[in-house]
C-alpha positions in Angstrom: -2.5 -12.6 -6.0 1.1 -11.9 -5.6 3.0 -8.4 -6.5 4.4 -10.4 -9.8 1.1 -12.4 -10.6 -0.7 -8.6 -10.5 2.4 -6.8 -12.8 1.7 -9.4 -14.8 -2.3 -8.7 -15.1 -1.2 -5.1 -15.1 0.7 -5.3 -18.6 -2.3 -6.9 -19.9 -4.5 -5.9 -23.0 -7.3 -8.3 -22.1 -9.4 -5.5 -21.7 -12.3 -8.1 -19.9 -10.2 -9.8 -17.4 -8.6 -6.4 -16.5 -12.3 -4.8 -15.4 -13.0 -8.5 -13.8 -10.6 -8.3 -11.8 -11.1 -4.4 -10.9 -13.5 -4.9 -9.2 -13.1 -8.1 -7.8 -10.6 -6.1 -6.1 -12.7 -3.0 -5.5 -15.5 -4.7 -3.5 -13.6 -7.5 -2.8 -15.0 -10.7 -4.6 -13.4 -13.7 -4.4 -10.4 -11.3 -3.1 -9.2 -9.0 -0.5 -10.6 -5.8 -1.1 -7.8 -3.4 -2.3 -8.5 0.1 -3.6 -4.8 0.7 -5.0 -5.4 -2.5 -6.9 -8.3 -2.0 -8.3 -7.6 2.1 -8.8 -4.9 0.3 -11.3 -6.7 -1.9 -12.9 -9.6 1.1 -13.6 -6.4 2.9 -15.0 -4.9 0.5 -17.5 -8.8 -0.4 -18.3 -9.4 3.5 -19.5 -6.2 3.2 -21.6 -7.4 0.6 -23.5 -10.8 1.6 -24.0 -11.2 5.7 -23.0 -14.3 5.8 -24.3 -15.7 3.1 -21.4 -17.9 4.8 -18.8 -18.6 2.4 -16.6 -14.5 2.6 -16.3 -14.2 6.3 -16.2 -17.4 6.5 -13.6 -15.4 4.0 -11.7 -12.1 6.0 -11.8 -14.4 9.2 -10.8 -15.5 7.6 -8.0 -11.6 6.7 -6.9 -10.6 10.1 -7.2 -13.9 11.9 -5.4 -13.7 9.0 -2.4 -10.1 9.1 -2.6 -10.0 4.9 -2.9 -6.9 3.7 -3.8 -5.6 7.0 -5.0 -5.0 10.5 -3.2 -8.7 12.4 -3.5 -8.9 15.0 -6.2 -12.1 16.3 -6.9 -11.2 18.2 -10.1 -10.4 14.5 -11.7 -13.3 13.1 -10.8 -15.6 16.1 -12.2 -13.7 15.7 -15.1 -13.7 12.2 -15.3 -17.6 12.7 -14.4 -17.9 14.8 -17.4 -15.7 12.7 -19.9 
């Protein structure tokens, strides 16, 4: 997928093609695995549906392993605890 195929995705509110392709992206499925990608994707997922845990345990995980995003353990307790 190319940088304007994934802004595309990106500004998306298909809320189910967004978490597809998170992690498709995040364990590399039918893709090459990209953390910053799929840390994205986990983002604009959580604004469209906050209350999602599978998204925000996803997001946790980027922030405690640092995947695709700088490591910050205080967001991912929080995120943990959402």
């Amino acid at each position: 997928m190319d940088d304007a195929d994934f802004k595309v995705l990106l500004s998306s509110d298909n809320f189910d093609e967004l978490l597809e392709k998170a992690d498709s992206f995040f364990l590399g499925t039918g893709v090459e695995e990209d953390d910053s990608k799929a840390f994205m994707l986990y983002q604009r997922c959580s604004e469209l549906s906050p209350q999602s845990t599978y998204v925000m345990a996803h997001l946790g995980q980027c922030y405690l392993n640092g995947y695709g995003v700088e490591s910050d353990t205080d967001k991912a307790y929080r995120l943990g605890t959402h």
